[in-house]
Residue frames as a rotation matrix with the C-alpha (Angstrom) as fourth column:
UNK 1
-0.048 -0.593 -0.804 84.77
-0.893 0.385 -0.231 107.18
0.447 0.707 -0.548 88.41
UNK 2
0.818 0.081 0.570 84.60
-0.287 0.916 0.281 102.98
-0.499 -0.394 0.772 88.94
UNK 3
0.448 -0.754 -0.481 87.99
-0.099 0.493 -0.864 102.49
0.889 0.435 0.146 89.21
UNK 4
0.923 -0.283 -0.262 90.22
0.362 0.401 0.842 100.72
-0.133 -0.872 0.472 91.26
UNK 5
0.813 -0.509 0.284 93.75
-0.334 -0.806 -0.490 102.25
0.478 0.303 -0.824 91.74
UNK 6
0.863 -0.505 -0.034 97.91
0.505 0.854 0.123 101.22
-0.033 -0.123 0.992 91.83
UNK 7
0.759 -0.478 -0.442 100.69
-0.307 -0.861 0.405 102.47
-0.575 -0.171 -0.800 92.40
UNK 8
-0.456 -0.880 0.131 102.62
-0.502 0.376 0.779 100.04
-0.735 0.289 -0.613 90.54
UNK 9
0.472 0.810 -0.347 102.03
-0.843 0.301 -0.445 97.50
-0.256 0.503 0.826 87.62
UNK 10
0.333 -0.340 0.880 102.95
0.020 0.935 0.354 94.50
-0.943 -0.101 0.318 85.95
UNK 11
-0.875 -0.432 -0.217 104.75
-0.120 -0.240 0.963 93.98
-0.468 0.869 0.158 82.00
UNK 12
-0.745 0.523 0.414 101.57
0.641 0.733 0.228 92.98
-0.184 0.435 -0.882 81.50
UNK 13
0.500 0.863 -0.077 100.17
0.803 -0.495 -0.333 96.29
-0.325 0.104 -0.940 81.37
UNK 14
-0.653 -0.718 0.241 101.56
0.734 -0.520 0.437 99.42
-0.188 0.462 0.867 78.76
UNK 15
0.489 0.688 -0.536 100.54
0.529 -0.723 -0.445 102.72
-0.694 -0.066 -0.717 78.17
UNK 16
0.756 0.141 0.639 100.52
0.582 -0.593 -0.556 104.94
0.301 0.792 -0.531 75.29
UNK 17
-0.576 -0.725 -0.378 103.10
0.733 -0.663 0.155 107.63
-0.363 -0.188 0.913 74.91
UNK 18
-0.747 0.101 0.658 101.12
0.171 -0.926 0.336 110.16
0.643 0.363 0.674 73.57
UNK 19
-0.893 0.264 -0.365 99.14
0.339 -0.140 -0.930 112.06
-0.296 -0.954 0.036 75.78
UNK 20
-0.515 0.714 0.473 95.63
0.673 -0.005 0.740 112.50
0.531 0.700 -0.478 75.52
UNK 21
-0.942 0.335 0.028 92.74
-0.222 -0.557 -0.800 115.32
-0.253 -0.760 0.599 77.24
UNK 22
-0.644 0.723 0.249 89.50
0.595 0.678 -0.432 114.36
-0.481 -0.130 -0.867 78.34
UNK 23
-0.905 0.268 0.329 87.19
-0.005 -0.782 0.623 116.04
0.424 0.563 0.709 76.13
UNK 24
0.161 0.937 -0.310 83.68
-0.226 0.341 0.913 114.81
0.961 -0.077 0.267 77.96
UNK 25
0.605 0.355 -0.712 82.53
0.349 0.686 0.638 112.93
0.715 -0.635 0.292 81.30
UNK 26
0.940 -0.173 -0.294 84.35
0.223 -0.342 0.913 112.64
-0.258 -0.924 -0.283 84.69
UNK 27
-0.007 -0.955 -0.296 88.19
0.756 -0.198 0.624 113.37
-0.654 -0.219 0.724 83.00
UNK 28
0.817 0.261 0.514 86.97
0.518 -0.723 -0.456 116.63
0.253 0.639 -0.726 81.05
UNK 29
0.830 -0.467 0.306 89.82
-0.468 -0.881 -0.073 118.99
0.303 -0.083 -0.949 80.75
UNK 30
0.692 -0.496 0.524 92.42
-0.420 0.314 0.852 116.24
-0.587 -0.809 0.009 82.24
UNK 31
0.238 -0.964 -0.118 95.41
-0.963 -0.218 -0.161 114.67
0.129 0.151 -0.980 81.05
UNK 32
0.551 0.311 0.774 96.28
-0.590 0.802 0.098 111.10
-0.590 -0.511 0.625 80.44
UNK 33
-0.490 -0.425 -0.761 97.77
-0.864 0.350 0.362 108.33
0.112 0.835 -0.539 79.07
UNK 34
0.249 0.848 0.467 95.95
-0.959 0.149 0.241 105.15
0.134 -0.508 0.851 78.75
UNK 35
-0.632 -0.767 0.108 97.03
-0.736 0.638 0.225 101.67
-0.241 0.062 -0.968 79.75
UNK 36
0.340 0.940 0.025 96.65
-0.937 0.341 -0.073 98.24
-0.077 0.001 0.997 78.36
UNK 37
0.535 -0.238 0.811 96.91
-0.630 0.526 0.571 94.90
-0.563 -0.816 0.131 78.22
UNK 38
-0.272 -0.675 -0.686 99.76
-0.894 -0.087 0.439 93.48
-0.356 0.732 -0.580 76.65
UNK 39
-0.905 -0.101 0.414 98.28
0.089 0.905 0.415 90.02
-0.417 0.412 -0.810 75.86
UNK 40
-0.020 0.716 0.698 94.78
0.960 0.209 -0.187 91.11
-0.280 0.666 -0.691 74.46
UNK 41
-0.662 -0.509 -0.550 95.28
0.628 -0.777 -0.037 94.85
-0.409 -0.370 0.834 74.40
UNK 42
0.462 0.850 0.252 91.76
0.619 -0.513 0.595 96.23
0.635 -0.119 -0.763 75.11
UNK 43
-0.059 -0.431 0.900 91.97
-0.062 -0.899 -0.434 99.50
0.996 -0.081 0.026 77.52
UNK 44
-0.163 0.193 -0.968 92.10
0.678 0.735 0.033 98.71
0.717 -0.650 -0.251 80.57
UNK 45
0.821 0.324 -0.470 92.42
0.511 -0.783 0.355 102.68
-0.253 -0.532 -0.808 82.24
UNK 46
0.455 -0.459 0.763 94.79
0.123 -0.816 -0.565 105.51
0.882 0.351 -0.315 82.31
UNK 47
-0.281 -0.747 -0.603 97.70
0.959 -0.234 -0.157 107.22
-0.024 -0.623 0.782 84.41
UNK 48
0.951 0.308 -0.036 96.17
0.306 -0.951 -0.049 111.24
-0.049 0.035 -0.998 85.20
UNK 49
-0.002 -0.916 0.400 98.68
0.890 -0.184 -0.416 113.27
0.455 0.355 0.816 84.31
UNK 50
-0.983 0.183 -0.029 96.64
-0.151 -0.881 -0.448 116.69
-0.108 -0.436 0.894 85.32
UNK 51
-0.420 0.866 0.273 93.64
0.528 -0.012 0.849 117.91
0.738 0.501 -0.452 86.35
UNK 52
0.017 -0.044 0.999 91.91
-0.506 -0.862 -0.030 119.98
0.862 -0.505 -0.037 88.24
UNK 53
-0.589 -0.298 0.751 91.85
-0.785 -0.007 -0.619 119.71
0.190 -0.954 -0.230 92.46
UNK 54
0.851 0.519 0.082 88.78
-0.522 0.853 0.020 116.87
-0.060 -0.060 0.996 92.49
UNK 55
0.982 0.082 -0.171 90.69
-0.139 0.925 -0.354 114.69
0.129 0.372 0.919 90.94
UNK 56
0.415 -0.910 -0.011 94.14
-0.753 -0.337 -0.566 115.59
0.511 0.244 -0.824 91.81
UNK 57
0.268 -0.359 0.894 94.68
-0.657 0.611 0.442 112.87
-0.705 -0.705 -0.072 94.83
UNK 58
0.468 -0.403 0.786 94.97
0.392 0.892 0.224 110.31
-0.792 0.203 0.575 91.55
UNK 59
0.691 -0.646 -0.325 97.83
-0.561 -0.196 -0.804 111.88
0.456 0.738 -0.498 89.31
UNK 60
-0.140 -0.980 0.143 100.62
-0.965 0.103 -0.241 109.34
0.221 -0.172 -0.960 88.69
UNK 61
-0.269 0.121 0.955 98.52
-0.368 0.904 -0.218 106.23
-0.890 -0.410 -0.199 90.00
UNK 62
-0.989 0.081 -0.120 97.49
-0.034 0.674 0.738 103.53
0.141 0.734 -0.664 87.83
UNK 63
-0.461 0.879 0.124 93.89
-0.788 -0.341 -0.512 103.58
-0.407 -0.333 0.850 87.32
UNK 64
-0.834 -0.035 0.551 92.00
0.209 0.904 0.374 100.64
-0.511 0.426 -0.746 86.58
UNK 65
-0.600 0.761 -0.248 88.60
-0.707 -0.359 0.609 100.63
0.374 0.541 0.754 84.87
UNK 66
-0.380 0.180 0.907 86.44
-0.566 0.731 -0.382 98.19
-0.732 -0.658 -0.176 87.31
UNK 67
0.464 0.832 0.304 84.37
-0.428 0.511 -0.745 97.06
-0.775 0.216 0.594 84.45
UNK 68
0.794 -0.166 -0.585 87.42
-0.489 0.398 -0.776 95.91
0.361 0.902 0.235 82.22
UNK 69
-0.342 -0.872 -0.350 89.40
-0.582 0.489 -0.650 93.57
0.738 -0.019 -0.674 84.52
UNK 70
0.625 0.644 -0.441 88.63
-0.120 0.637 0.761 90.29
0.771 -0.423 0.476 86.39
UNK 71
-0.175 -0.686 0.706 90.29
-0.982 0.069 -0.176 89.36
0.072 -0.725 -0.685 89.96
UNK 72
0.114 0.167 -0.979 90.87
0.215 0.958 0.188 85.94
0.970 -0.232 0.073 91.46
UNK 73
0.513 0.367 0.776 89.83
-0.722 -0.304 0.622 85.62
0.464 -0.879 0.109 94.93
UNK 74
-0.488 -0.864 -0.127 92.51
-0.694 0.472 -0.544 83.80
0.530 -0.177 -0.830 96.52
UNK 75
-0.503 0.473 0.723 90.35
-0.808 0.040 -0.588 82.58
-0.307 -0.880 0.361 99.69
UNK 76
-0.095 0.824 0.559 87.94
-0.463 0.461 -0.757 81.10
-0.881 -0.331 0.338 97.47
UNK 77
-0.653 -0.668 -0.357 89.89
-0.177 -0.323 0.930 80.79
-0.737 0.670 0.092 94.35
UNK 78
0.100 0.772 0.627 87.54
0.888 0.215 -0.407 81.79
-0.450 0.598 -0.664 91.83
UNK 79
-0.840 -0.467 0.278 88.00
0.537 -0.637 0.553 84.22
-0.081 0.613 0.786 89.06
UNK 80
0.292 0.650 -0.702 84.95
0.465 -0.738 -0.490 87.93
-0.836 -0.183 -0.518 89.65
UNK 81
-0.303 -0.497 0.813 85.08
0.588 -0.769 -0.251 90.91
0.750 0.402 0.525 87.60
UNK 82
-0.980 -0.166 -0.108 86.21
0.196 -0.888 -0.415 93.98
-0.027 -0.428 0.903 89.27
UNK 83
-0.748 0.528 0.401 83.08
-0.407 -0.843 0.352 95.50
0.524 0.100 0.846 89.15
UNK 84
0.663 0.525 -0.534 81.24
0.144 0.610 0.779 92.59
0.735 -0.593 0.329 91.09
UNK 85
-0.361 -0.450 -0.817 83.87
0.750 0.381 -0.541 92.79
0.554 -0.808 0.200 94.01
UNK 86
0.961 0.246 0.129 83.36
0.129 -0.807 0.576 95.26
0.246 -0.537 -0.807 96.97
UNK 87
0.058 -0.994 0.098 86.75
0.470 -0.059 -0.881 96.75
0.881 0.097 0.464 96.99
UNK 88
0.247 0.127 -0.961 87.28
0.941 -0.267 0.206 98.49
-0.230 -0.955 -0.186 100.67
UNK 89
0.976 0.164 0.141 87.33
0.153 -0.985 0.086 102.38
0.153 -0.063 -0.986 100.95
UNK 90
-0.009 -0.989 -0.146 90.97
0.993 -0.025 0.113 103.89
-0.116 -0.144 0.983 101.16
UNK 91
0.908 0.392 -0.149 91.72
0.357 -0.909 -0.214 107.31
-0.219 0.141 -0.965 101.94
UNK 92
0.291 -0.951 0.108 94.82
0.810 0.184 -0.556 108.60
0.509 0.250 0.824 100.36
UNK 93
0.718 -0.411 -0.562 97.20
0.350 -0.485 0.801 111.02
-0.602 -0.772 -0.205 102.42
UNK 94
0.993 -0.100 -0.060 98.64
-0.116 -0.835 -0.538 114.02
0.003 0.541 -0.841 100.99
């Protein structure tokens, strides 16, 4: 999966009540709801509800979708998409 992952969000991002299951690809068999954005509201990723042990470290986080959100780079303040950034490795604890 190329996504980038939160534990929190902004109003600026809403998610479906109805739950959906992955029928295909890397969330076959999984649980979700997906979120978007409240001022153009394209998809932007999903919250895992279930799934199997792979994927279990990201139930409950926000997921992003790298290729459907841009960052601003503070440093150099210029506006990337996610999918052009190198995001650092992060191992999550149980």
């Amino acid at each position: 999966l190329s996504v980038s992952f939160s534990s929190g969000v902004t109003s600026d991002v809403t998610w479906d009540e109805s739950l959906l299951v992955g029928l295909e690809g890397a969330l076959l068999g999984c649980a979700y709801y997906l979120l978007s954005c409240r001022s153009c509201g394209l998809t932007v990723g999903f919250i895992l509800y279930s799934s199997g042990s792979d994927l279990a470290y990201l139930r409950g986080l926000f997921c992003f979708f790298k290729d459907s959100i841009i960052c601003y780079v503070l440093k150099s303040q210029i506006i990337i998409e996610a999918s052009k950034v190198n995001f650092p490795a992060v191992t999550l604890k149980e």
